[in-house]
C-alpha positions in Angstrom: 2.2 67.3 19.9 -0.7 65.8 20.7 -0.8 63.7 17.5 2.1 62.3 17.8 1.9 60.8 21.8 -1.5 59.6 21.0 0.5 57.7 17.6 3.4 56.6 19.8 0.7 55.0 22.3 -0.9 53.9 19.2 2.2 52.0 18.6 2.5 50.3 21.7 -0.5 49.3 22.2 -0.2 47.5 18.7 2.8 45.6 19.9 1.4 44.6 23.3 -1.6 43.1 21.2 0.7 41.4 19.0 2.9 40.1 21.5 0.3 38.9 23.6 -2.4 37.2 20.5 1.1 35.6 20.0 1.4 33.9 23.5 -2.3 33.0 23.8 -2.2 31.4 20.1 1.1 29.4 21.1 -0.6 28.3 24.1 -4.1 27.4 22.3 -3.7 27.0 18.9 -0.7 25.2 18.7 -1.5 21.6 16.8 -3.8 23.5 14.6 -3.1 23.0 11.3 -4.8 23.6 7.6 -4.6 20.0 6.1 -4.8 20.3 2.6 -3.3 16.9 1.3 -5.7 14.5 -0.4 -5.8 11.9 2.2 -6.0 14.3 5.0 -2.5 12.5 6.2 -2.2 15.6 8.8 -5.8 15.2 10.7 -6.5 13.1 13.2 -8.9 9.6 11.9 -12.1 8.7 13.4 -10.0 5.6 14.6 -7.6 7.4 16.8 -10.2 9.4 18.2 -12.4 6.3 19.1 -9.4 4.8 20.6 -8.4 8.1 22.8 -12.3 8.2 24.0 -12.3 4.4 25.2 -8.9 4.9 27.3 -9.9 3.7 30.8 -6.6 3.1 32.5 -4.3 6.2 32.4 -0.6 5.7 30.1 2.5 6.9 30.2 4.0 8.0 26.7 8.0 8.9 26.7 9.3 10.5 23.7 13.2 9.9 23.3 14.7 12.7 20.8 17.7 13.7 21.2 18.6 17.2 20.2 21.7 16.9 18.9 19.9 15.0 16.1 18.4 18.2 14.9 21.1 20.0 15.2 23.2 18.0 13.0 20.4 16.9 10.5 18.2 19.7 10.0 15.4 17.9 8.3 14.7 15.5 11.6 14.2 18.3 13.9 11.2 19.4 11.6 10.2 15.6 11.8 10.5 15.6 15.5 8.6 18.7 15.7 6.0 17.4 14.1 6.0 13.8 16.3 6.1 16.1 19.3 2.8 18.2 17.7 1.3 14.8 17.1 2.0 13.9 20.7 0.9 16.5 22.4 -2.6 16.5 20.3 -3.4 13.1 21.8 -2.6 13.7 25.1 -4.8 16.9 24.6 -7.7 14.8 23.1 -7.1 11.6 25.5 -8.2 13.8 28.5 -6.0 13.0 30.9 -5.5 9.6 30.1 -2.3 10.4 28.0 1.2 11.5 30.2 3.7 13.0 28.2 7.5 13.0 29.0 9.4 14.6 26.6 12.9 13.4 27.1 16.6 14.2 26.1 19.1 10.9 26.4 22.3 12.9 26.7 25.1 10.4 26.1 25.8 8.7 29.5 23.0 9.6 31.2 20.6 7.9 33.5 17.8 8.6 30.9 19.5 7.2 27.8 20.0 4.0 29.9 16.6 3.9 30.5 15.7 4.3 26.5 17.8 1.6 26.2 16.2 -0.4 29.2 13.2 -0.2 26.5 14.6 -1.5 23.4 15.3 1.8 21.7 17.4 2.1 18.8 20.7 4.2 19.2 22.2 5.5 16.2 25.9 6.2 16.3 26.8 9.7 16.4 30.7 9.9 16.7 33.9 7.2 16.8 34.0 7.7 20.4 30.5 5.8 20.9 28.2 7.9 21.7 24.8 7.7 20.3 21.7 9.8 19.8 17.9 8.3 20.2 14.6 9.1 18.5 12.4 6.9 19.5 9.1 6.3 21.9 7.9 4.3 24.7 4.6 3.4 26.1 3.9 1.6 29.8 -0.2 1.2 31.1 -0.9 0.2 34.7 -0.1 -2.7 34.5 3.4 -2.6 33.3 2.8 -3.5 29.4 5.5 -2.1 26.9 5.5 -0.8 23.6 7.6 1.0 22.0 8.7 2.5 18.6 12.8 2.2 17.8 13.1 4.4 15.9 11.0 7.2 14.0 12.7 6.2 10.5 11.5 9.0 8.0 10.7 6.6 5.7 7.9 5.7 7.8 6.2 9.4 8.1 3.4 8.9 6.1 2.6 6.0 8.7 3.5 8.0 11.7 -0.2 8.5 13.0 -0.9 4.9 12.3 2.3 4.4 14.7 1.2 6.0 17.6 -2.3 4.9 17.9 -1.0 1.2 17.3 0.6 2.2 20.8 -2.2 3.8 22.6 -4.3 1.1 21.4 -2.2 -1.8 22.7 -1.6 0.0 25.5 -5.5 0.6 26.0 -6.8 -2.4 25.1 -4.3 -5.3 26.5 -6.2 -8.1 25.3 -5.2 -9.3 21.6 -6.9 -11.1 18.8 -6.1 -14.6 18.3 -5.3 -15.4 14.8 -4.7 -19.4 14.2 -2.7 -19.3 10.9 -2.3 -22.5 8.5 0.3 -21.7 5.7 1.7 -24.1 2.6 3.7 -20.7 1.7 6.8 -19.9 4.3 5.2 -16.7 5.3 7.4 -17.3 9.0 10.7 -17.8 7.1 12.0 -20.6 4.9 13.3 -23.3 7.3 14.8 -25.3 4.3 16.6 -21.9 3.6 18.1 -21.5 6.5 19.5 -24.4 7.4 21.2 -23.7 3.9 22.8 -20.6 5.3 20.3 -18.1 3.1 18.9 -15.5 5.4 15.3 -16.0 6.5 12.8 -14.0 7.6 9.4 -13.6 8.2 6.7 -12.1 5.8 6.3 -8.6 6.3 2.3 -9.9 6.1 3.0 -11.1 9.6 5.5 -8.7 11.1 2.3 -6.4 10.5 -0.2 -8.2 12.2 2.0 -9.5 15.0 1.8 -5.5 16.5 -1.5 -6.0 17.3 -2.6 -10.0 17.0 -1.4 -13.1 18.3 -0.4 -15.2 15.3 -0.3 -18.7 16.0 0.7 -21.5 13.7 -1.3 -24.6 13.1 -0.6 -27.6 11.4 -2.0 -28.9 7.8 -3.2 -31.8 9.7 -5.7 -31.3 12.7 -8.2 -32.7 14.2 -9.9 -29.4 15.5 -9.4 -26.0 15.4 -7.7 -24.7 19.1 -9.8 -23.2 21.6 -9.5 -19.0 21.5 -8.9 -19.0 18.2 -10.8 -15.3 17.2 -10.1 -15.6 13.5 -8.8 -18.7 11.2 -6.3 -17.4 8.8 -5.9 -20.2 5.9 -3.2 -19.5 2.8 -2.5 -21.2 0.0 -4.3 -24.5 1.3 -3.2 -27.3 -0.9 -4.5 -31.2 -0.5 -5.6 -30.7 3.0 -6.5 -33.8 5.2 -10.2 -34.5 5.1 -10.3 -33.9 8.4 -8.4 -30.7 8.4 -11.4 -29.6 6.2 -13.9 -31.2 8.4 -12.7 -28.9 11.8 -12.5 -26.0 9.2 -15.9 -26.4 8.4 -17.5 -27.1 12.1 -15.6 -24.3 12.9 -17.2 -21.8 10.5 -20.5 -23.2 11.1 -20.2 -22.9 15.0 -19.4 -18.9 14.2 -16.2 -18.8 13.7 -14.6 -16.3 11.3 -11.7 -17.2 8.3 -9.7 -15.5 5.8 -9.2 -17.8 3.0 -6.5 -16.9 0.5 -6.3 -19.4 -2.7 -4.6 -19.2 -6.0 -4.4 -20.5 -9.4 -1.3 -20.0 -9.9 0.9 -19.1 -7.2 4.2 -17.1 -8.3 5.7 -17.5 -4.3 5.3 -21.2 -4.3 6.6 -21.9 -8.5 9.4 -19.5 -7.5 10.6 -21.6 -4.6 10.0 -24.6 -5.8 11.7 -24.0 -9.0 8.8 -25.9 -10.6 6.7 -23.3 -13.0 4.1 -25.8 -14.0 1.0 -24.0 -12.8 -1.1 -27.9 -11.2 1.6 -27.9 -9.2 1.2 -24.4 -7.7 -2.5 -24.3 -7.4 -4.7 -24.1 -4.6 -9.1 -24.7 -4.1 -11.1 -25.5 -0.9 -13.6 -26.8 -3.7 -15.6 -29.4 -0.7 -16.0 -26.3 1.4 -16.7 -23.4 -1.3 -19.6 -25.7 -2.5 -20.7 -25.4 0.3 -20.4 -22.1 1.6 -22.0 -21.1 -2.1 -19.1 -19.6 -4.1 -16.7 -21.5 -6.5 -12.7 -20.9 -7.4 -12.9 -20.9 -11.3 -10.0 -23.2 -12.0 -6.7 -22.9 -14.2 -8.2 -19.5 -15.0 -6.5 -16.0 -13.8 -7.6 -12.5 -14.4 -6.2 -10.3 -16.8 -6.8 -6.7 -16.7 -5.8 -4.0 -18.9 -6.6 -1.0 -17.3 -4.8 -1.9 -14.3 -1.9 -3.5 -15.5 1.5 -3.6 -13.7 4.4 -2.2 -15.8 7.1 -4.6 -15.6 10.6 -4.3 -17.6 11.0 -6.7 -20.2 13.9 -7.9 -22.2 14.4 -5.9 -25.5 16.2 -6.9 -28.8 17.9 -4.0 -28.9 19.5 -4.6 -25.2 18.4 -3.4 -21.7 14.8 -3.7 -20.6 11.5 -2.1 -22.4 8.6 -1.2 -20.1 5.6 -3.0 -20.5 2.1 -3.6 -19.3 2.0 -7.2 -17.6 -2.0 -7.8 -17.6 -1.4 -10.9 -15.6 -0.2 -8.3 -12.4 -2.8 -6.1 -11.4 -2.6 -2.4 -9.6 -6.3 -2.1 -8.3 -7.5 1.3 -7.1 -10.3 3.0 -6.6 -12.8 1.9 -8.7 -12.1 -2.0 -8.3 -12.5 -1.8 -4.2 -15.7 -1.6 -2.3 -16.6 1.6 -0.6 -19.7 0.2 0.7 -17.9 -2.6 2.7 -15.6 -0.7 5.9 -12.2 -3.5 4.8 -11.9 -1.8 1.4 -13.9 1.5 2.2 -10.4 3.3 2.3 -7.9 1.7 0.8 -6.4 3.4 -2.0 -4.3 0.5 -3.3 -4.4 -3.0 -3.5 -1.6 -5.1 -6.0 -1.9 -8.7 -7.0 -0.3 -11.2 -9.5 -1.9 -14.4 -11.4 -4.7 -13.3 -9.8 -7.8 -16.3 -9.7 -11.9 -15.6 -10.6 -14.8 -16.2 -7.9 -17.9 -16.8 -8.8 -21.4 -16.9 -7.2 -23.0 -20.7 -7.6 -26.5 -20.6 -8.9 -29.4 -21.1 -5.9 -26.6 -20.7 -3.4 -28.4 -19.4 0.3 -25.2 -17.4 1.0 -24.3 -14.0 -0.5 -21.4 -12.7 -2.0 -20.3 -8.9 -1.7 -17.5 -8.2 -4.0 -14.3 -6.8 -2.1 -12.3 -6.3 -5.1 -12.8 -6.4 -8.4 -10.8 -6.0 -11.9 -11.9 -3.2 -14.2 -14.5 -3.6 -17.2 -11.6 -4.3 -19.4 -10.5 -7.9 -18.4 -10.5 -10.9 -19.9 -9.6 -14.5 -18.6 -6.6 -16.0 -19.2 -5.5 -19.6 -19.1 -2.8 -20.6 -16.4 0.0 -21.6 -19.1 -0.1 -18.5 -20.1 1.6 -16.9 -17.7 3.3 -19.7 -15.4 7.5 -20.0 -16.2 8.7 -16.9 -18.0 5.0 -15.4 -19.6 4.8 -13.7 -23.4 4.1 -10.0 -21.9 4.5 -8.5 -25.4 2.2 -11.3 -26.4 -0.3 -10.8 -23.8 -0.7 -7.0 -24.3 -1.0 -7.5 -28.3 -3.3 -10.1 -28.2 -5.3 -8.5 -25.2 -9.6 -8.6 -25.8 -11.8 -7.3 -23.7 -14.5 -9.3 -21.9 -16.6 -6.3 -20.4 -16.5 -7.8 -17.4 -15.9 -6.8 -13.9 -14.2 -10.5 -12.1 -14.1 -11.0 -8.9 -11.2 -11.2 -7.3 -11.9 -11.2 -3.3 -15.4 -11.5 -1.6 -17.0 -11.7 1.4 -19.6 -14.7 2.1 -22.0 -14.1 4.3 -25.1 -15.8 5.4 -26.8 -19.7 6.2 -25.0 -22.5 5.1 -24.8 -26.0 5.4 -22.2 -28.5 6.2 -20.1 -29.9 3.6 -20.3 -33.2 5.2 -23.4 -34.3 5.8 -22.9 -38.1 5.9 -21.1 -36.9 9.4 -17.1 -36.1 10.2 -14.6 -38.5 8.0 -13.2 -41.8 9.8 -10.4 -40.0 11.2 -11.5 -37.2 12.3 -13.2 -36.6 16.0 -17.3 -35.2 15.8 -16.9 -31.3 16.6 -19.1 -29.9 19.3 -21.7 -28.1 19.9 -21.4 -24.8 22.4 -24.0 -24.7 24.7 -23.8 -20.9 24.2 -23.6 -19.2 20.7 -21.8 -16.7 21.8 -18.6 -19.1 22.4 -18.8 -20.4 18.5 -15.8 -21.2 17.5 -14.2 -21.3 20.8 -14.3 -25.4 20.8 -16.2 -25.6 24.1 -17.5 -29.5 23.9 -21.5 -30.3 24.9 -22.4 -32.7 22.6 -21.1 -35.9 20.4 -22.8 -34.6 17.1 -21.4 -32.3 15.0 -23.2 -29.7 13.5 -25.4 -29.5 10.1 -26.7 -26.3 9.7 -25.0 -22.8 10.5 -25.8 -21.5 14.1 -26.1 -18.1 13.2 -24.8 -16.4 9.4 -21.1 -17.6 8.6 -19.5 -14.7 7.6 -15.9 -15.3 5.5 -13.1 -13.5 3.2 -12.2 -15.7 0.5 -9.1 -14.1 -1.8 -7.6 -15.6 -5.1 -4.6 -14.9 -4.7 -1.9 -15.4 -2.7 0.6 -13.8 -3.9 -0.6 -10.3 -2.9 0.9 -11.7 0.6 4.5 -11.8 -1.0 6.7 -9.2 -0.1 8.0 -8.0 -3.4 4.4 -7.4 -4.5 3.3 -4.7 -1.8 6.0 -3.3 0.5 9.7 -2.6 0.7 12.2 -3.3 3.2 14.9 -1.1 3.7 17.9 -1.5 6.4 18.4 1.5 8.5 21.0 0.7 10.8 21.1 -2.8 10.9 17.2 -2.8 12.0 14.9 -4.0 9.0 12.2 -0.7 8.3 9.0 -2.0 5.9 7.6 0.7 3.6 4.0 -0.6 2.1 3.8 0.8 -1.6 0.3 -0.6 -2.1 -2.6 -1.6 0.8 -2.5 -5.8 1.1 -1.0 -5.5 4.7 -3.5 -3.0 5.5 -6.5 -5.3 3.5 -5.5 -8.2 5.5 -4.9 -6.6 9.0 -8.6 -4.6 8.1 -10.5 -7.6 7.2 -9.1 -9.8 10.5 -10.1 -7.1 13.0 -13.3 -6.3 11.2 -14.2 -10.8 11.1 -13.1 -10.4 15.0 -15.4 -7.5 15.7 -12.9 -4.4 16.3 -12.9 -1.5 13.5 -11.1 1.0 15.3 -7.9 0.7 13.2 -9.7 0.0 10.0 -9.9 3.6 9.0 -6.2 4.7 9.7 -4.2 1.9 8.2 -5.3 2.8 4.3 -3.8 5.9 5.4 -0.2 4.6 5.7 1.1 3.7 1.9 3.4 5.7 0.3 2.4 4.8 -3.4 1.5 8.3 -4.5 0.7 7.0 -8.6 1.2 8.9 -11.9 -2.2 8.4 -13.2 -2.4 10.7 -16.3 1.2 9.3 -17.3 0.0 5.8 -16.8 -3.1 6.4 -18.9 -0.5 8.0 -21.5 1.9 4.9 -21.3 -1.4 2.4 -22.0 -2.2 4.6 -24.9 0.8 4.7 -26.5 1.4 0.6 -26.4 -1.6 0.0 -27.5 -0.8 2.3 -31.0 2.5 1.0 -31.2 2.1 -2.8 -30.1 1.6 -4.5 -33.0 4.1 -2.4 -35.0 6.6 -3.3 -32.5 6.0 -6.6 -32.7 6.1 -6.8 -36.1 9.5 -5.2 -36.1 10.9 -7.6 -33.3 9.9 -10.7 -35.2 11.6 -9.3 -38.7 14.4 -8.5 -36.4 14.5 -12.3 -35.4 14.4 -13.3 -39.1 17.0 -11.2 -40.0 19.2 -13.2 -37.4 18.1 -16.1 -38.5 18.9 -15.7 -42.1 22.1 -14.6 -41.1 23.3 -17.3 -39.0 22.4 -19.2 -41.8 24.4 -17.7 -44.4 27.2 -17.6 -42.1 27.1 -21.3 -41.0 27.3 -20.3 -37.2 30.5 -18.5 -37.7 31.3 -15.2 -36.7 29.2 -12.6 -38.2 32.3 -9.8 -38.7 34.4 -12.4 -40.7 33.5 -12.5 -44.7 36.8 -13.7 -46.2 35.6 -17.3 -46.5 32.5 -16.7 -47.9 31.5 -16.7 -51.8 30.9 -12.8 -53.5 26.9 -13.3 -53.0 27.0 -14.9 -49.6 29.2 -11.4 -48.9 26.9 -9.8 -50.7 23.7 -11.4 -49.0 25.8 -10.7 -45.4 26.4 -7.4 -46.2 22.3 -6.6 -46.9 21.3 -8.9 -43.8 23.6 -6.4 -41.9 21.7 -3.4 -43.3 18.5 -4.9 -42.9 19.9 -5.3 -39.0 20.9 -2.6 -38.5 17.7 -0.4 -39.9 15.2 -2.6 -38.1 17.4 -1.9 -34.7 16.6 2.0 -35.9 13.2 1.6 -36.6 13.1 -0.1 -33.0 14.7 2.7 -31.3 12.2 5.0 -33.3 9.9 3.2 -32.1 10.1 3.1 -28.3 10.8 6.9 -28.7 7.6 7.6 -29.6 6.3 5.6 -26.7 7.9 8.1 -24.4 7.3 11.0 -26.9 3.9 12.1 -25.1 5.0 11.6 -21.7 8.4 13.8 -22.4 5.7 16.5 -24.0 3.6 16.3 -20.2 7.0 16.7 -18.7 8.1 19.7 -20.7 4.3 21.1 -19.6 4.8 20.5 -16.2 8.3 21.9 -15.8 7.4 25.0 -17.6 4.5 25.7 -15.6 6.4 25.1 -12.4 9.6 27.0 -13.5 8.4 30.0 -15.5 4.4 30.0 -15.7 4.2 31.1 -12.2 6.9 34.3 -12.4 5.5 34.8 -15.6 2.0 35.9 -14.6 3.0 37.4 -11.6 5.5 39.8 -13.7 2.0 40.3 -16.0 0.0 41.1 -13.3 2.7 43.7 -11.3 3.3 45.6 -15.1 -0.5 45.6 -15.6 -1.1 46.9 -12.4 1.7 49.6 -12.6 0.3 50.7 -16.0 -2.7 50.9 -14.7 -1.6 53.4 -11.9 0.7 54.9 -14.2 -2.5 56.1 -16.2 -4.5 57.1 -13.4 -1.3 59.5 -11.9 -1.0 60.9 -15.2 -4.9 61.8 -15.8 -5.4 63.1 -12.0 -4.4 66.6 -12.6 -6.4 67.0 -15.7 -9.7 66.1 -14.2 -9.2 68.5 -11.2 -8.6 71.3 -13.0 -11.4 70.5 -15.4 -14.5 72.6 -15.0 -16.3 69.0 -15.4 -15.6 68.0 -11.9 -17.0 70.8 -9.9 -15.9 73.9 -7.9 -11.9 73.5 -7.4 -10.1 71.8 -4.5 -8.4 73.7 -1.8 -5.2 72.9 -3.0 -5.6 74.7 -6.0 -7.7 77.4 -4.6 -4.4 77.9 -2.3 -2.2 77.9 -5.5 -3.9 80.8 -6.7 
């Protein structure tokens, strides 16, 4: 009797100790988390907590979700979860600096009138109007907004870059200046739309306008505006000499630039409807001299190893996947990790990229930001302007051994590029009395400035393109509101490299976070091999397979091939052997590109059996291995008890005799 009370109370004190680890877990633990994905996409980034310690002024967050959401779409109330987690881990770390209101717009309601007070995005629910929100909003003391429409699921992977965009608005009202001067239509193209095509702006911009104040400047300017934090120059093509002259007082009085040239840009040709690559080239050659660094011209970089695969047009109809050397996927081991703009990016794509090179005695210095792989080569600009030979390019592909540079960063003394003074029309640039206001166009003095007033310090890209839209992110419509999905890190690269020339890093860290590009790299690796052992033999087959045409449209006369009555016995004859020759080459094709695919179709039939059978497989092996194994210990019990081996006799079968 005994036993048993003292089992039952056992019992109950187990549950009790259950019940209540359980409450004091869900009160304490409840944003903990095991984050085992390879870019720690679940753990909180240096740069959000930087951002939550430096919050002086307290803010209010408001978190629109409405429950009927989840209730109808199962898979957003586990996305809402986790935004409320997230939520609730910043307001935890901002300490007390963060308010949370969790809120529930019911349809009608004073509170969904308020979400759409703040510019959230209502999604329609039923025909009879009503609508459901999931969405957030952000106030500071001083009545600043921000706010996030919509938590689009395409977007998760960039949901803790998201919120501390907010915070860190909300914290830290005052925005950098960025003075943009553009030959591409990264705002929209005007001449478009005043023809009736839709036009918008770059998603480049969109990007930077959450956090920076982007402000156009004309091609033709006499001096660079006062407050400008960070000069942001693209694609700059025949500027006025005294555009270039401001440009370059302005560097040398401390201000920072981003410089993106190009050899050959793909954006401009494209619009223009001009392929001829002079005519879509770009160089700051005056200022590069003297800033130490040089834009090899007509040149782009090819690369091998990080080739784009592209469809091409096929003989045998529909498109054949190739490597296009002249567009570049750079990873890992072409960005800096030493430098905090590329330290973690994981992507970066470009196309007709240019070469920048060091000049010889130079007193600047120049830290590579990205680079190609050691198997590149250069490649002249006619090669790939209009419709480029990417069959041709991949066969006839060499190796330099050579690491190019694609984007740098200049840093150091330099010297004006104009040293017989400013040109005729342009106004002298002054001098600030403190060097702490470079670049800020305070005016003490008449005479412009010679010699650096304290190390320049630049980003010079070549290329331009890697700003195009259709290069590095997607945009997608989800319900009538435009949602932009990076595939690759250029928005992140740029946005990084502006707030690290205006002296804020906070952000740097979290952005490279944010792409959804998750690569194949042991099935790219198999796709390179497998062109490279069957390029030239499809080549070779493509041209016989253009002879063969040839040779046939000459026997026929231009007629049509399926018609043989007016043709002599041999021409028939010589038809009817052209047509075999066709239609074997067209096999041999096919075979072919098969065995391009045959080694990746082996790694999928790998991967699918491990993932559908491996797995049952040796757990099945490991339960009947285990159940023999007890099977033959039951079995051989009895005979070593009773065996005079083992000692005097148990008491249970002393009690059986």
């Amino acid at each position: 009797m005994n036993r048993t009370i003292t089992a039952i109370v056992a019992l109950v004190c187990t549950a009790i100790l259950f019940i209540g680890i359980n409450i004091i877990a869900d009160k304490t633990l409840r944003s903990a988390r095991i984050d085992l994905t390879q870019q720690r996409l679940y753990t909180l980034s240096d740069g959000s907590l930087k951002t939550l310690a430096k919050i002086d002024e307290p803010i209010t967050v408001r978190f629109y979700n409405s429950k009927r959401l989840g209730t109808e779409i199962p898979s957003y109330a586990l996305y809402a979860q986790r935004v409320r987690d997230m939520l609730e881990e910043y307001t935890s770390l901002a300490h007390g600096k963060i308010r949370l209101e969790i809120l529930d717009p019911v349809p009608y309601s004073a509170i969904e009138d308020r979400a759409v007070a703040f510019g959230l995005q209502g999604v329609p629910l039923n025909s009879q109007g009503e609508q459901i929100y999931f969405g957030l909003a952000g106030t500071n003391s001083t009545d600043d907004q921000q706010t996030i429409p919509f938590f689009a699921p395409e977007r998760e992977r960039l949901l803790e870059y998201d919120l501390t965009r907010v915070v860190h608005t909300l914290a830290f009202p005052k925005r950098t200046v960025v003075g943009l001067i553009s030959l591409l239509p990264l705002d929209g193209d005007p001449v478009g739309a005043m023809q009736g095509r839709p036009s918008h702006p770059a998603a480049i911009l969109q990007q930077l306008r959450q956090l920076d104040d982007v402000e156009t400047l004309p091609a033709a300017l006499d001096a660079i505006p006062s407050g400008t934090d960070v000069l942001m120059l693209v694609h700059p093509q025949k500027l006025p000499e005294k555009t270039l002259f401001a440009i370059d007082q302005f560097v040398l009085q401390g201000g920072r630039a981003i410089v993106f040239v190009d050899p050959y840009s793909e954006l401009q040709a494209r619009n223009s409807g001009h392929p001829g690559g002079a005519a879509s080239a770009s160089d700051l050659a005056v200022l590069f001299k003297a800033w130490g660094l040089k834009l090899l011209p007509d040149t782009v970089a090819g690369d091998r190893r990080a080739a784009r695969r592209v469809m091409v047009p096929s003989e045998t109809g529909g498109g054949q996947p190739l490597d296009y050397v002249a567009w570049l996927n750079l990873r890992d081991g072409e960005l800096n990790r030493d430098d905090v703009i590329t330290a973690n990016l994981r992507q970066i794509t470009m196309a007709s990229a240019g070469i920048i090179e060091p000049i010889a005695g130079a007193s600047t210095k120049l830290e590579p930001l990205i680079t190609t792989s050691p198997d590149a080569m250069k490649l002249p600009v006619a090669k790939v302007a209009g419709l480029p030979d990417v069959a041709g390019l991949l066969t006839r592909f060499k190796s330099d051994d050579t690491r190019y540079v694609l984007a740098a960063r200049i840093t150091g003394p330099a010297e004006t590029a104009f040293p017989d003074g400013p040109p005729a029309a342009a106004k002298p640039a002054a001098k600030p009395d403190n060097p702490g206001d470079a670049g800020k166009g305070k005016p003490a003095s008449t005479d412009f400035v010679r010699q650096s007033m304290q190390p320049i310090n630049l980003v010079v890209v070549a290329d331009s393109d890697m700003l195009d839209d259709r290069f590095w992110a997607q945009t997608r419509d989800f319900f009538g509101r435009q949602v932009v999905v990076p595939v690759a890190g250029n928005g992140d690269f740029v946005a990084n490299a502006i707030d690290v020339l205006a002296g804020g890093e906070d952000l740097v860290g979290l952005r490279s976070r944010g792409t959804s590009a998750r690569p194949f790299e042991v099935v790219e690796r198999i796709q390179r091999e497998a062109d490279e052992r069957y390029a030239a033999e499809r080549a070779a087959l493509e041209k016989k397979l253009e002879q063969t045409q040839a040779k046939l449209r000459d026997v026929t006369s231009g007629e049509p091939a399926d018609t043989n009555a007016a043709l002599a016995p041999e021409q028939a004859r010589a038809v009817d052997q052209f047509r075999a020759d066709l239609v074997a080459t067209r096999r041999q094709l096919r075979g072919v590109q098969a065995a391009l695919r045959q080694d990746i179709q082996t790694l999928k039939t790998i991967l699918e059996f491990c993932d559908i059978a491996l797995v049952p497989i040796l757990v099945a092996t490991v339960a009947i291995v285990l159940g023999m194994l007890r099977l033959r210990r039951w079995r051989r019990r009895p005979v070593e008890i009773a065996s005079p081996r083992n000692g005097p006799l148990g008491p249970a079968v002393r009690g059986s005799q």
